[in-house]
C-alpha positions in Angstrom: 115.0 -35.4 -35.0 116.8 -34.0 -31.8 114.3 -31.3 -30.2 115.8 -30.1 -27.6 115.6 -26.3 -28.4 111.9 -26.7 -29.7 109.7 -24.7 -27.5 106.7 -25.8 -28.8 104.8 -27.7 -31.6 101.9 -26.6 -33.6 99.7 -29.2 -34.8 97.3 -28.1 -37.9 96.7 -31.2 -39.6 98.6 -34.5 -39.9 98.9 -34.7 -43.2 102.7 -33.0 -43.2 103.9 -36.0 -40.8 101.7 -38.8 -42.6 103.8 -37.7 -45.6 106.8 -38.1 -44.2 106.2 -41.1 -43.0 105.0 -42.1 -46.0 108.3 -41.2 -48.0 110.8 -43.2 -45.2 109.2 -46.3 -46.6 110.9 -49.2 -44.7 112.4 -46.9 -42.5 111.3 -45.1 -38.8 111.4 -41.0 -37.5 112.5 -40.8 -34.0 112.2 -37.5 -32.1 114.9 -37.8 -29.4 115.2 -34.9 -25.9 111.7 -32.7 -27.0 110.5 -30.8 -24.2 107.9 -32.6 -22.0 104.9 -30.6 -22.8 106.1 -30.5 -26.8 105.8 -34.5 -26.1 102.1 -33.8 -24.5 101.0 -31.9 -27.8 102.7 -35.0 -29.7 100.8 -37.4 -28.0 97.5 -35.3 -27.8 97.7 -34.8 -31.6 98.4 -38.7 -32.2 101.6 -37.8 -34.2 102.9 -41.3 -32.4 101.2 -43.0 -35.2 103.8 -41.3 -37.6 107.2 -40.5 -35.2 108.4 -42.3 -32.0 109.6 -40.3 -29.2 108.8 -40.6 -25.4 110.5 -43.2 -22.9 114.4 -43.8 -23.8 113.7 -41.3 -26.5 113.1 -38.5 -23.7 116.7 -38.2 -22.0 118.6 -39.6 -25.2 122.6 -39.1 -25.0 123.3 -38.8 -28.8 125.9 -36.6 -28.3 128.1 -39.3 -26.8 127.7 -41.3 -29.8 129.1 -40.9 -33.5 126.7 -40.7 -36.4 127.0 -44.8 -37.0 126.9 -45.8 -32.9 124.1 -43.1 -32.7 122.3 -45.0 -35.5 122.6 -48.5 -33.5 121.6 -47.6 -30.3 118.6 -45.6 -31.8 117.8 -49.3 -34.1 118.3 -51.0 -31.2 115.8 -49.4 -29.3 112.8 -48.6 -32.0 113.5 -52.7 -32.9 112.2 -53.7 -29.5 109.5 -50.9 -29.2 108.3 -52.3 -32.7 108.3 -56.3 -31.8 
């Protein structure tokens, strides 16, 4: 997900997001350039369990990167966060 024109995050329940993640299977959600306090009510709402945003993910230049090279760098990345 690429946030940067979300202004801010309302967090009922985490059901929607454990879900989601749910339905990826063997996959991973990345939220990529979200507004620092949107990444506060991430973190104070524990939706790191389900998405990973935050560090590299904060100041991500995706727009420099095709939809294949923008995969890879973002694997790249959630592969060392992971092991």
């Amino acid at each position: 997900m690429i946030g940067e024109n979300v202004l801010n995050f309302h967090a009922s329940d985490d059901c929607y997001y454990q879900e989601w993640f749910d339905d990826v299977e063997e996959g991973w959600i990345i939220a990529m350039n979200f507004m620092p306090h949107v990444v506060d009510e991430f973190s104070k709402n524990n939706i790191d369990y389900y998405i990973s945003f935050g560090g590299e993910f904060n100041d991500f230049p995706w727009r420099t990167y095709n939809p294949s090279q923008l995969f890879q760098h973002a694997e790249r990345i959630i592969s060392r966060r992971l092991n």
